[in-house]
Structure formats: C-alpha cells, structure tokens
N, C-alpha and C positions, 0 to 999 in steps of 0.2 A: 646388229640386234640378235640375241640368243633368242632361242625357240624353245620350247619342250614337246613331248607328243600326247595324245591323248589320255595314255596310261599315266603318266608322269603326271601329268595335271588333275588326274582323278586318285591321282594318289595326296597330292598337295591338297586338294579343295575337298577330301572326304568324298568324293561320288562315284558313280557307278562310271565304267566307262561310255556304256549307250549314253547317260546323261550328259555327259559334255558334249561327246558328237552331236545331241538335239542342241546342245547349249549353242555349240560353234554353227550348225546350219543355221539357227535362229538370227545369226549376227550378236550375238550378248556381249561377245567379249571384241572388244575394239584391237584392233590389227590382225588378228585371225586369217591364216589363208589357207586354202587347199591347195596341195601340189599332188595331182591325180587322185588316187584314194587318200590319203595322208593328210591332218591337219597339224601345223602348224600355230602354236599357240606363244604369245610372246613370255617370257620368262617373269616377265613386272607386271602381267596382266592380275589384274584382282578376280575374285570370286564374284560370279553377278550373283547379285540378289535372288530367290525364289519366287515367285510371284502366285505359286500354284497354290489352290486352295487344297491345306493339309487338315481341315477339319470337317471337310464333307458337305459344308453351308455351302452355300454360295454369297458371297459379298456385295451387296447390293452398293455404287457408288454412284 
C-alpha cells in the first residue's frame, strides 16, 4: 500500500497542514498511522467530510 505525508495530502484535499494532523489524530481517515512524529496517510484515502460549524449557528439535531 502507498502512503503520502501530511503535506502531500493537504495539498490533495485543499487544507492546511495542522488540519489534517487534527484530521489524522481524530481517526477520519481509515488506515492512517503514526510512525513516531510522522503520519502516514493511505494514497486512496478520500477527503472526510467537515462537520464543523462554518456558519457561526449552532445546529441543533
């Protein structure tokens, strides 16, 4: 299985790099590993969704 690294994958998915690192600690992206400081991200992983409130409401569900 090919990898990318954080950079690489914030370059792919349009985000910042701290954003993925929050992404990858959260568990988001399925097979993800850490090897010391270093994440590992799979090459066929998709972009997880945002879930974050981008309009300031809060969403009552």
């Amino acid at each position: 299985m090919d990898y990318m690294t954080i950079k690489e994958a914030a370059k792919k998915w349009g985000l910042s790099e701290r954003r993925i690192q929050e992404i990858c600690t959260l568990n988001k992206v399925p097979g993800v590993m850490k090897f010391g400081r270093e994440w590992a991200i799979p090459k066929d992983a998709e972009k997880p969704t945002d879930k974050r409130v981008k309009t300031g409401k809060y969403i009552k569900s």
